[in-house]
C-alpha positions in Angstrom: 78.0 111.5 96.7 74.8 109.5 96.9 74.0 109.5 100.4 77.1 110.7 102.3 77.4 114.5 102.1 81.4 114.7 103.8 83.7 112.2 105.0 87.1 111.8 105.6 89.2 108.3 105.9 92.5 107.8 106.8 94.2 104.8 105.4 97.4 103.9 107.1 100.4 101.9 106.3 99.1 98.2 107.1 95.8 96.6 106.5 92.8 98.8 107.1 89.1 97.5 107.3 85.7 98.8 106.8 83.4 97.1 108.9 79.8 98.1 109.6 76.1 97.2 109.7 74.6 96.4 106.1 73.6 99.6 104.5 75.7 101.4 106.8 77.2 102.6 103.7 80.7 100.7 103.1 79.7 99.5 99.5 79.5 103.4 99.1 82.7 104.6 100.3 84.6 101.8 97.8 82.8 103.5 94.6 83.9 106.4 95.8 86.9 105.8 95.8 86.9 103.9 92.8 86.0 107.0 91.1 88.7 108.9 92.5 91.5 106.5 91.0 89.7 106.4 87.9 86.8 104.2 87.8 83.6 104.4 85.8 80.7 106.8 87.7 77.0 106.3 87.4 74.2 108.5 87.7 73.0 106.9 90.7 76.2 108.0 92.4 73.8 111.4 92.5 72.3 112.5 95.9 68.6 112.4 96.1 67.8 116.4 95.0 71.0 117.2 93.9 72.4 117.9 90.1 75.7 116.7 90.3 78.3 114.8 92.8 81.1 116.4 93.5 84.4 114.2 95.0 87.9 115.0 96.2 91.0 112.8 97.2 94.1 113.7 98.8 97.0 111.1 98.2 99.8 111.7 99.9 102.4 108.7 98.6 105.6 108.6 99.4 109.1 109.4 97.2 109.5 106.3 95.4 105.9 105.0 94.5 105.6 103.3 91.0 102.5 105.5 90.2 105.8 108.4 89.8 107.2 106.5 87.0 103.9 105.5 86.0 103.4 109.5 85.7 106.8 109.9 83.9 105.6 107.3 81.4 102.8 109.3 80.9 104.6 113.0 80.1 102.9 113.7 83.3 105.3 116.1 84.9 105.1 115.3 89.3 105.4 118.2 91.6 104.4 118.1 95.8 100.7 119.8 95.9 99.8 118.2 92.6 96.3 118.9 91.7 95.0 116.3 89.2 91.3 117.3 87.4 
C-alpha cells in the first residue's frame, strides 16, 4: 500500500496518537485504514511497480459492540474468526 510494504499497529483501549515527522507516512496509515472500514481507494494507493495493493485488518471488538447489531441488522450472521472479503 503505496509506500509501506508491512506494518502492524496496535490500538489500545484509550486515546492512541500518531505522531511523526512530515512525510513520515501518518497521512498513509489513516487511508489505510479508511479502506479497511470501508472507505473509497484510489489508484494512487498503488506501490510504485506494483499492479495491485493488497490490505488486511484484524479487529478484535469486544462482546457487546454496536457494529454486532449493526451486523444483525444487516442479515450478517457474526461468528469469532470472522473473515469479511
Amino acid at each position: 500500500f503505496a509506500i509501506i510494504e508491512e506494518l502492524t499497529v496496535s490500538f489500545e483501549r484509550g486515546l492512541t496518537v500518531l505522531t511523526g515527522e512530515t512525510g513520515a507516512g501518518k497521512s498513509i496509515i489513516i487511508d489505510a485504514i479508511s479502506l479497511l472500514v470501508g472507505g473509497r481507494g484510489s489508484s494512487e494507493f498503488v506501490r510504485y511497480g506494483e499492479t495491485k495493493a493488497e490490505l488486511e485488518g484484524l479487529f478484535l471488538l469486544e462482546s457487546g459492540h454496536p457494529v454486532f447489531e449493526v451486523c444483525h441488522e444487516q442479515g450478517i450472521d457474526v461468528s469469532d474468526d470472522m473473515i469479511v472479503l
